[in-house]
N, C-alpha and C positions, 0 to 999 in steps of 0.2 A: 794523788790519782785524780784524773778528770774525765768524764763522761759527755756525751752528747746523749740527751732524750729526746728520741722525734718520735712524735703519735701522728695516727691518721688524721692526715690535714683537711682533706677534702679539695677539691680543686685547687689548683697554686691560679692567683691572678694578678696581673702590676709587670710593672720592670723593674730590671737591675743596670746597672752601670759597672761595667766589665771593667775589672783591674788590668795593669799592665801586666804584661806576661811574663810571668817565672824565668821560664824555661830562656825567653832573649835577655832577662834582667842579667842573669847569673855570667851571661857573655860578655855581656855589656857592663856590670864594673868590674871585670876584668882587663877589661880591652881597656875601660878608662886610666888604669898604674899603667900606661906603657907610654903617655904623655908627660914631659918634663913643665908643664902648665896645668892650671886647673879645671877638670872637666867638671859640669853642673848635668846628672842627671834629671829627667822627668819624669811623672810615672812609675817610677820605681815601687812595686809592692813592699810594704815590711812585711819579711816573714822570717819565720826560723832561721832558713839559711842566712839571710840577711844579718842577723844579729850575730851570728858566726864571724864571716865575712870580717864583719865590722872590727873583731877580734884577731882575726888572722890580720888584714891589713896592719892595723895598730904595734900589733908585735914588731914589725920591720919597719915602720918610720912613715908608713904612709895617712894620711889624713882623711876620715870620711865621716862625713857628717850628716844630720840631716837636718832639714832647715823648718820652719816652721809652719812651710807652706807645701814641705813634703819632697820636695827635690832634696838630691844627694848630692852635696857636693864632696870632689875628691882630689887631692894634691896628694902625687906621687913623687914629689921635688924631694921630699925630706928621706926617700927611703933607701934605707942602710944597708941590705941583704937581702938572701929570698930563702933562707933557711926558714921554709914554713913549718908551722907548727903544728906537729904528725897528728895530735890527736883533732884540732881542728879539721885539718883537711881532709879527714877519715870521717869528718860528720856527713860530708854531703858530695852526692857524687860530682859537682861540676865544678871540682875545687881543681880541676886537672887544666882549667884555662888557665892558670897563673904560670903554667908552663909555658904555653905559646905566647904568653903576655912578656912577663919575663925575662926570657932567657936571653932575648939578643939585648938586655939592656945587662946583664949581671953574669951571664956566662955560666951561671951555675944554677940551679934548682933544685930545692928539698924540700920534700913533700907525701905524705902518708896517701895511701893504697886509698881510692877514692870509696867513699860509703854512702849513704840515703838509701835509697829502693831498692833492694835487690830482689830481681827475678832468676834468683839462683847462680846468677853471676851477669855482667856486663863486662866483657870484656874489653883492654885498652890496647888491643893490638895495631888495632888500624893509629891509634895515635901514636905509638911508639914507633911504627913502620914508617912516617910521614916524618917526624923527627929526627929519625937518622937519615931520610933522605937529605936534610936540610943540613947534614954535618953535627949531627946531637950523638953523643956516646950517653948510653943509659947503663946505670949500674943498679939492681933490683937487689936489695934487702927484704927481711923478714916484715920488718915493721912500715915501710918506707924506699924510696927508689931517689934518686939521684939524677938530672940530667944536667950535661954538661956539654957547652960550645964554645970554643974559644970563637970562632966565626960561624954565623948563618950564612948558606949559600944559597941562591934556589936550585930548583929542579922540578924535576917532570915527574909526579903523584899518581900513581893509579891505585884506588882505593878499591879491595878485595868485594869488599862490600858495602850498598851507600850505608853512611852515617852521618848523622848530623852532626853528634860530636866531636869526633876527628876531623871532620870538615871543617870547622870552626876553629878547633887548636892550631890548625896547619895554617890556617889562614892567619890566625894572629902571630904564628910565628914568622909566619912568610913578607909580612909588611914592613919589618925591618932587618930583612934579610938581603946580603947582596945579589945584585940580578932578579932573573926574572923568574916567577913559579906559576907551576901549570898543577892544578888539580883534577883528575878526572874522574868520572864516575863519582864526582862530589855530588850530594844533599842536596835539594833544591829548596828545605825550609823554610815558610818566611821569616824565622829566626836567624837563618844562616843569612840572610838578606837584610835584616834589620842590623847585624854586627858588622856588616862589607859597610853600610850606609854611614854608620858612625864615624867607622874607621876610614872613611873618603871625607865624612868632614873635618877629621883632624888631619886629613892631608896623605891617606893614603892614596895607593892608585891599582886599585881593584875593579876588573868587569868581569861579566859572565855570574854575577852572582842571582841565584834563580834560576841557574841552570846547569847542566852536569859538568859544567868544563867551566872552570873560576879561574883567571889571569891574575897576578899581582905583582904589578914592579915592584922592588923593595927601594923602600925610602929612608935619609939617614937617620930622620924625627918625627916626630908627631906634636903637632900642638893643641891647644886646649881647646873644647868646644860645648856648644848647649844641645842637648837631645832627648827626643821624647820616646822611648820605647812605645814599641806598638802592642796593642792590646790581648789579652788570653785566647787565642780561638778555643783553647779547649775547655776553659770554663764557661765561655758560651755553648759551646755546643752540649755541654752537659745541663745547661738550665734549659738550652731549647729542647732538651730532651724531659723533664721537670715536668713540663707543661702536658705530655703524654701521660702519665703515672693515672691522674684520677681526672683527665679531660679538660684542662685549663689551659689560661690565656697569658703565655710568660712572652714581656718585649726582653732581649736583650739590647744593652744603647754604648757606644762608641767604642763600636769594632769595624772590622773589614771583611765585611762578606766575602770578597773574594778566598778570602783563606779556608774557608769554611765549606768548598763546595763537594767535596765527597759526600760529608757530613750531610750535608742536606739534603742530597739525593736519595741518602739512606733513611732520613727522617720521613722525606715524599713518601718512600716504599713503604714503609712501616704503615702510613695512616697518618699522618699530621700533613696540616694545614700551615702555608709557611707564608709570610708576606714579605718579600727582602726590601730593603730600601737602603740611602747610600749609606748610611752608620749603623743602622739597625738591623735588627731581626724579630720579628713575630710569630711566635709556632701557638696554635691553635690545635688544642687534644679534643676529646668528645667522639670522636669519631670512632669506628672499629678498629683497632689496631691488628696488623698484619702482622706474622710468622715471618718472618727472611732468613737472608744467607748473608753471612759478612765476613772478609777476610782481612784484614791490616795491609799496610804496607807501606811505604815510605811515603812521604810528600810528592805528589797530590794524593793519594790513594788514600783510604781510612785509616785517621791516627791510631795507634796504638793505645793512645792516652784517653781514648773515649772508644774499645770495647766495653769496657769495666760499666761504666753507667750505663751503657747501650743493651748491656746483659740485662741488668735493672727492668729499664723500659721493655726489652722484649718478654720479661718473666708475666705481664698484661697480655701479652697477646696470643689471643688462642691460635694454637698448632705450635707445630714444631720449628724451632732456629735453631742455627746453625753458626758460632760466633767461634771463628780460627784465627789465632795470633801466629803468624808466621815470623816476625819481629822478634817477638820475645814469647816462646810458647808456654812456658813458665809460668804468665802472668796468670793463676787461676786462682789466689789464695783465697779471692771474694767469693769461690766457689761453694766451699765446705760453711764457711759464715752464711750465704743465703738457703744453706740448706737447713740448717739450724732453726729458719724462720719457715720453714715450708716447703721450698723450693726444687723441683725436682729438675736437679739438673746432672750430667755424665759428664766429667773429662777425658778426651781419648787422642792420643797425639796430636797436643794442641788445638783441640778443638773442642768447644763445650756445645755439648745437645741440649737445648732447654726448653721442655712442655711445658707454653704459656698456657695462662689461664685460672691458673692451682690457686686457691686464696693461702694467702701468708701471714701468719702472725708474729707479731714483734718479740723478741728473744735476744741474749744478751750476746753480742757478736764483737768483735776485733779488726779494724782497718790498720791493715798492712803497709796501706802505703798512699798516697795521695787519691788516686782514685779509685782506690778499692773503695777507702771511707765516701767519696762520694758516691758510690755505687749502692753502698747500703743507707747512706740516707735515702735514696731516691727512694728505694726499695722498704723502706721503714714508714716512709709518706703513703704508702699505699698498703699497708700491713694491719692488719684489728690489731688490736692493744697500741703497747708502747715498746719501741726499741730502743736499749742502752748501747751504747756505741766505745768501746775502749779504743785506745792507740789513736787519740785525739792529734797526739803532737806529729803524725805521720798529717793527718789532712792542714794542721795549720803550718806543714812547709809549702803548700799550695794555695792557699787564702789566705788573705788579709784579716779577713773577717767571716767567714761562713756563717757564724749565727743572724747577723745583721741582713745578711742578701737572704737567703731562707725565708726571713721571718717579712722584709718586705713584700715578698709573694705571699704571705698570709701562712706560712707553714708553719706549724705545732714544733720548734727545734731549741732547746734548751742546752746552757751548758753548766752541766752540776761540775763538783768537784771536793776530793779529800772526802770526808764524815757525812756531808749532804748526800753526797754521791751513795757512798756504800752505804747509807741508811733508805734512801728512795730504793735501789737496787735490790736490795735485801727486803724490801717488803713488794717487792712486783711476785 
């Protein structure tokens, strides 16, 4: 068993240095097995899933290392089959690129019911609808699903709903596919933009990516190349949020503002003070923090993946918010955990009411899922006493490190574990 203790810190101050991004990594060594040469990631985060990964690739003949300077390198030359391995790919939900990855090199795909986060379900209709446009027959099992092409085609894609993820798998299936493929009502992500980039430097031929209509000639190969994943905007934008909690001065350093600008519009409204510059960000708390209204929504709009801490920050600010996931209305588990510490908040078709203001104290709570647990750190930083935090290995499939960045803003955040753990716990 392991624990996260975080006590009231008192103001957070200093910077952090933003890992590269989850959410484009998990694309991006995918996209790298579809090269018959050796691709050299950069930036790459170790995390949970990565260590999976690592294990899934291995099983079928493909090579992934890491090097000592932190780059991933990956030769997919040696690999045997794509009969993946069901319990792996049921670890993590973005185990479903190795379909789009795959299939036009191997013809066949096996691979378990995708797992991580669930907000009551995620569904993979939009990727399964985009795979049969491409000539893919899907055969769905109990345990596991099958998909199978003798030949990739293109075709013309219209996605029911945007997503990132389906936009992504189509896309990776679509670059070695014959002829030409039209995606519409595709994702604008700059994750879905950071996988097109890659994949042009190994020689695809993809445009429109960043924008609702993604072109891609299909090509008959790919070859190897070096590339640096772009940065977490959502882990910035949840430290630039950090800096609100008890009025502090957090930089976040080597990201791209541009990604970021819903986010910080919403941060302007709240009461934070923000200084952009070209790699960086400075949010500046102290000030009065505002009551708002925020609704989710696809790229550009407010991520999904930063309600969760944004709840945190607004549970500081007197009056009433209004925080609505249209995305995934599901996502409230941090809800009943922040109430446990004080927190008075409703859930009502997707929408949590929250009267800031309320003081909170620290109480033993459970993260669900990547940003649940950062929502109750934040929300822990600002709490009398101490909060013990369970379901650790949910927040370290999104950090590298969280104790380390935490604590270089000066934050009270500790990680017990086994006997320690239930002995400190047991006497709070």
């Amino acid at each position: 068993m392991k624990w996260l203790q975080v006590e009231s810190s008192g103001p957070l101050s200093g910077s952090v240095h933003i890992q590269g991004s989850k959410n484009s990594s998990l694309a991006l060594l995918a996209a790298a097995c579809m090269s018959g040469e050796p691709v050299v990631l950069q930036g790459i985060p170790y995390l949970l899933d990565m260590q999976v990964i690592k294990s899934i690739t291995a099983s079928i003949g493909i090579r992934m290392e890491s090097r000592e300077n932190g780059d991933i390198f990956i030769d997919a030359s040696g690999m045997r089959h794509s009969d993946l391995d069901r319990k792996g790919t049921s670890a993590y939900r973005a185990s479903y690129y190795f379909i789009g990855a795959l299939l036009a090199k191997t013809g066949k795909v096996t691979i378990g019911y995708p797992g991580g986060d669930n907000f009551v379900s995620r569904p993979i209709d939009q990727h399964l609808k985009a795979l049969k446009a491409l000539g893919a027959t899907i055969e769905l099992n109990e345990d596991h699903y099958v998909v199978r092409a003798t030949r990739l085609k293109g075709a013309s894609i219209f996605f029911d709903t945007i997503t990132s993820g389906a936009t992504i798998n189509a896309m990776l299936a679509a670059v070695l596919a014959e002829g030409r493929t039209e995606l519409h009502n595709a994702a604008r992500d700059p994750e879905v933009v950071d996988t097109a980039n890659m994949l042009n430097r190994m020689g695809a031929r993809i445009v429109g990516a960043g924008t609702d209509c993604i072109r891609i000639e299909g090509v008959r190969e790919l070859s190897g190349c070096t590339y640096s994943v772009i940065p977490d905007r959502l882990i910035a934008g949840a430290f630039l949020m950090a800096a609100g909690i008890n009025g502090g001065s957090v930089t976040v350093e080597d990201i791209i503002p541009e990604h970021l600008g819903s986010c910080l519009a919403k941060l302007k409204e709240v009461g934070l003070e923000l200084e952009v510059r070209d790699s960086s960000i400075t949010a500046y708390g102290g000030g009065l923090l505002k009551a708002t209204r925020m609704r989710t929504g696809m790229y550009p709009l407010f991520a999904t993946d930063l309600q969760q801490p944004l709840t945190a920050l607004l549970l500081f600010a007197q009056g009433r918010s209004i925080v609505s996931d249209k995305i995934y209305p599901e996502r409230f588990s941090h809800v009943p955990q922040l109430r446990r510490m004080g927190a008075q908040i409703e859930v009502r078709s997707g929408s949590a009411f929250i009267k800031g203001g309320q003081p909170l104290t620290g109480s033993h709570v459970h993260a669900t899922d990547v940003r649940a647990g950062t929502c109750l750190i934040l929300a822990g930083l600002g709490a009398e006493g101490k909060t013990f935090i369970s379901g650790v290995e949910h927040i370290e499939r999104g950090y590298a490190d969280v104790i380390s960045m935490f604590r270089t803003l000066g934050a009270k955040v500790e990680l017990l574990s086994n006997a320690a753990a239930e002995a400190v716990v047991s006497r709070a």
